[in-house]
N, C-alpha and C positions, 0 to 999 in steps of 0.2 A: 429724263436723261436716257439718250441711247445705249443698249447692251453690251452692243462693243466699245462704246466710249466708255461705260463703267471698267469692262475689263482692260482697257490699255490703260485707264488711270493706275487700277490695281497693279498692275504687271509694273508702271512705273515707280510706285510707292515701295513696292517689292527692292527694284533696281536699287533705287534709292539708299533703303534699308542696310543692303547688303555695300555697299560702297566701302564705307569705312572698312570691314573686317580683311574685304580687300585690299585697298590702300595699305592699313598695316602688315598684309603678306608682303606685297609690293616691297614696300620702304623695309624690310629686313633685311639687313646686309646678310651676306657671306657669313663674318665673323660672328653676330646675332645666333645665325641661325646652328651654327656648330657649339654657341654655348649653349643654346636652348636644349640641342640634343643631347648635348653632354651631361646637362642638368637633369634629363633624362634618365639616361643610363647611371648618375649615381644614385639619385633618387630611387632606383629598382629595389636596392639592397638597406634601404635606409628606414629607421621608423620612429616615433619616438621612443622607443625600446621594441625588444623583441626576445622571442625563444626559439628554437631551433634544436632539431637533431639531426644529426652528422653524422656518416660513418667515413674514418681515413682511412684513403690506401697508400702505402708507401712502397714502391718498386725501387732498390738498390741494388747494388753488382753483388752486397754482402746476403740482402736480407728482404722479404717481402712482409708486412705486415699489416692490421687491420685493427682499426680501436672506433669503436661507437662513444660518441660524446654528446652531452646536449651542451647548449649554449646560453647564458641569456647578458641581454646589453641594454643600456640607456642613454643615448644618445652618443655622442662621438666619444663620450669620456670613460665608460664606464662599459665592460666586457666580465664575464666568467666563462668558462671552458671546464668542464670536469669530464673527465672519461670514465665511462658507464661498461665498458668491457674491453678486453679478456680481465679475468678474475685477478691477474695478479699484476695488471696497472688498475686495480679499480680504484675511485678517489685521486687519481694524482689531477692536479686541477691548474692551473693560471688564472692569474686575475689581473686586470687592466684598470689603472686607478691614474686619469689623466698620460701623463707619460712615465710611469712608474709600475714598470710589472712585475709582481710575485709568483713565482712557482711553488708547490706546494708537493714535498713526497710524502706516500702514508707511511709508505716501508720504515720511513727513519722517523716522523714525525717532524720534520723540517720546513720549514717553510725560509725560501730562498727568495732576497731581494736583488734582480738583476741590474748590474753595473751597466755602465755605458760602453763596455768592451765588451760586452756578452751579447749586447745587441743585434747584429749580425749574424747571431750563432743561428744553429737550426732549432723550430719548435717544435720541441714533443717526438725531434727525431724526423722531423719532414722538411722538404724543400722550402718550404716558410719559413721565415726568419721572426724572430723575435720581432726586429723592425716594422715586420709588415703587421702586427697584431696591435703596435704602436700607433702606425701611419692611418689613419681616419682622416683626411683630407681631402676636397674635393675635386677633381680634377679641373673642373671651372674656374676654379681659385689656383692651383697651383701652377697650369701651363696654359700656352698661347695657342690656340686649336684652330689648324688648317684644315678643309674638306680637301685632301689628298685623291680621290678615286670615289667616285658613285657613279653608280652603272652594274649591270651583270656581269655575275663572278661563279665559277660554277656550279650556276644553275640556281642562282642567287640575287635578287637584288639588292645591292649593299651601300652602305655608304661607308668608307676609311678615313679617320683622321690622321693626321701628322700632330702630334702635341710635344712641344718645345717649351722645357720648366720654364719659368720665370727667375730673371737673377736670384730675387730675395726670397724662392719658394725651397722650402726643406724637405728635399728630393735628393735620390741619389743617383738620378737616371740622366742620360745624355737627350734622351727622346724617346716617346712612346708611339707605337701605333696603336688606333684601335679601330676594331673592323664591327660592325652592327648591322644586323638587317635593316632595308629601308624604308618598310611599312611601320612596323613596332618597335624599332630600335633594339631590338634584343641582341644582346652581344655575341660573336662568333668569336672573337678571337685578341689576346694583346699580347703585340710582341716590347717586350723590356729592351732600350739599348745601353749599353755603358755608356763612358764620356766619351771613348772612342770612337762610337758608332756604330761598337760592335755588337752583334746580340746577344741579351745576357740570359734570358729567357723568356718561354711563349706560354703565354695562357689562354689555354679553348674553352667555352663552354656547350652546352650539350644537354638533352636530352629536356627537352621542355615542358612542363606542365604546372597546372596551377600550384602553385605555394605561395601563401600569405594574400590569397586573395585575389591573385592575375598571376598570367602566363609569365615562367619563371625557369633561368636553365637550373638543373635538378642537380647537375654536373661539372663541376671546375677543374680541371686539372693542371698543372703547374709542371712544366720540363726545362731542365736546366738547361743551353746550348752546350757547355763544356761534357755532360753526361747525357747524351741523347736515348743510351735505354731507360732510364733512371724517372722516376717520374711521381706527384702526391696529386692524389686526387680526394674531393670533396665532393660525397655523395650524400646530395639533403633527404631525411626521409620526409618532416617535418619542418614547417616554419609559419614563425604566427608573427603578426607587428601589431604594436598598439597595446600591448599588454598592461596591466597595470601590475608594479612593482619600482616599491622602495630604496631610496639610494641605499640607507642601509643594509642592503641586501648584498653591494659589493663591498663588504667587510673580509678583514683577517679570519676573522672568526667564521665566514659564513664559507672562507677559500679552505677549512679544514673540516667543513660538513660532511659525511657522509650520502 
């Protein structure tokens, strides 16, 4: 057998090879492909449990402040939060048990089960709501995700979605954007709308580096539209996934630990 007839076999066997993985880029719709990324981007933040430490900033018109917390979680159902400093919120904790969360003071020795009216409130005193400590769903699942904008943005290659709940999804939003880089999909930015249309709030993220194993933004921060100086941010120092730990760990008993 000829040399060059060996290698144009090869190169054809190669062709060949590669067909299929092709084909299936090919045949991915649109709408495919905007779940794919999406599944993505929740998958960044997801494990089967995890741990984490955090420090919050909270900017108001009244008051500025700052509380170090660690975290740890078990899949969609199962969250703790206790705050590790300043000395005099130490121990006050939440705990997330399905859709039923406890707050916990040490000052009084209380442990408080939140109502369905209180859901909305603010956590811990920041732009988060008790809802959002609730809401573990995945945006895959919850809303119908347009590719709105891909292309450079400045100074950015990004791709934007347009995401429109789903009738029967338990949401409280009219529509969402979300804006991601278009190599890694790492998130830039999500604007909230009401039912309006109107913007209810914007979330950036920021400052990238390894946490839990891959490139991860370090920085969240959450600004209200109606309060534009106002603002909570989530600065990760720490974050591990895959950890091993016991349901029993998110106990009553384990939300007044020290």
């Amino acid at each position: 057998m000829k040399k060059g007839y060996t290698w144009g076999l090869l190169l054809c066997l190669l062709l060949l090879a590669a067909l299929p993985s092709l084909a299936a880029q090919q045949a991915e719709s649109p709408t495919e492909r905007a779940k794919r990324i999406l599944r993505s981007f929740d998958d960044l933040w997801r494990g089967a449990s995890s741990y984490g430490v955090f420090v919050m900033r909270v900017k108001t018109a009244h008051y500025t402040r700052n509380m170090r917390m660690e975290t740890w979680s078990k899949g969609k159902e199962k969250t703790l939060v206790r705050i590790m400093s300043p000395v005099k919120e130490k121990g006050t904790a939440t705990l997330k048990s399905g859709t039923t969360i406890y707050s916990y003071l040490p000052k009084t020795d209380r442990t408080i089960r939140l109502t369905s009216g209180m859901m909305m409130g603010s956590w811990m005193g920041s732009h988060f709501t008790n809802d959002d400590l609730v809401k573990e769903s995945r945006m895959e699942e919850d809303y119908v995700p347009t590719i709105s904008f891909e292309g450079e943005r400045k100074g950015n290659k990004i791709i934007e979605f347009t995401l429109i709940p789903r009738p029967d999804a338990p949401v409280v939003w009219g529509k969402v954007v979300l804006t991601v880089l278009a190599e890694t999909y790492i998130p830039l930015a999500e604007v909230y709308y009401d039912e309006d249309m109107a913007v209810a709030r914007t979330l950036t993220f920021s400052d990238v580096k390894p946490l839990g194993g891959q490139p991860r933004p370090a920085v969240m921060r959450v600004r209200p539209a109606d309060k534009p100086k106002e603002y909570t941010e989530l600065v990760y120092e720490k974050l591990e996934f895959d950890i091993t730990i016991r349901d029993a760990f998110f106990s009553l008993s384990r939300l007044k630990r020290k």
